[in-house]
C-alpha positions, 0 to 999 in steps of 0.5 A, a space after each residue: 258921375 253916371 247912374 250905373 245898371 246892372 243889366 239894360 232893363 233897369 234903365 228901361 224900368 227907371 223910365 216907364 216902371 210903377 203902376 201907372 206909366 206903362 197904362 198912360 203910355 198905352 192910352 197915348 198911343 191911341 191918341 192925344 188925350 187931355 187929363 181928364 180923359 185919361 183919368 176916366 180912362 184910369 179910374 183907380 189913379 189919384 189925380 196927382 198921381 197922374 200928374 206926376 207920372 205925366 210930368 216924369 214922363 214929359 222930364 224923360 222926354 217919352 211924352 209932350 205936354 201941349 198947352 193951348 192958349 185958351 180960356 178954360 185953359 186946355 193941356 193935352 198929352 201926346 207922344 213924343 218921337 222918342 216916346 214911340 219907339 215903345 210901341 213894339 214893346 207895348 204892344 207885346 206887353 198888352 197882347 201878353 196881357 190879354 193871353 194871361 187875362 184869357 188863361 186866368 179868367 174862364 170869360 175876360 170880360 169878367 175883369 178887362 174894362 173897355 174903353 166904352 164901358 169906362 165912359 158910360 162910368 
């Protein structure tokens, strides 16, 4: 039998809902990116809470697993076509965000983390 919702957003939320998945997905579509990176990237995310959200993530058909036949083994995580179709909705998300962070915070920089600051960590 078919899971049933009530309104269309639920399945959305079913997909990308929780803490983590809306931010990995964020990451992802600025590129590929191994674990680790995104884990630096994400600094208050256990690793296997990482990798659970990516495997659900990768169940859901939103993001590709790529394993590379090497030693050290080398895995990376990508988008899917399907897992693009987000975009749009990501990135009102984000800029929604920065327009809360500036209304909130006298100076955003106070609170938002950048890319370049998480790697010098």
């Amino acid at each position: 039998m078919a899971k049933k919702y009530n309104i269309p957003v639920e399945a959305a939320l079913e997909v990308i809902g929780g803490k983590w998945k809306v931010v990995i997905l964020c990451h992802l579509i600025k590129e590929k990116r191994r674990t680790c990176e995104l884990k630096q990237l994400m600094p208050g995310i256990t690793q296997k809470m990482l990798t659970q959200q990516l495997r659900e993530l990768e169940a859901d058909g939103v993001v590709n697993r790529i394993i590379y036949n090497q030693v050290p083994p080398k895995v990376e995580y990508e988008l899917t076509e399907y897992g693009w179709t987000l975009k749009e909705g990501l990135d009102m998300l984000c800029a929604w965000g920065e327009r809360h962070i500036e209304r909130t915070y006298p100076d955003k920089e106070d609170v938002l983390e950048t890319e370049e600051s998480l790697e010098t960590v």
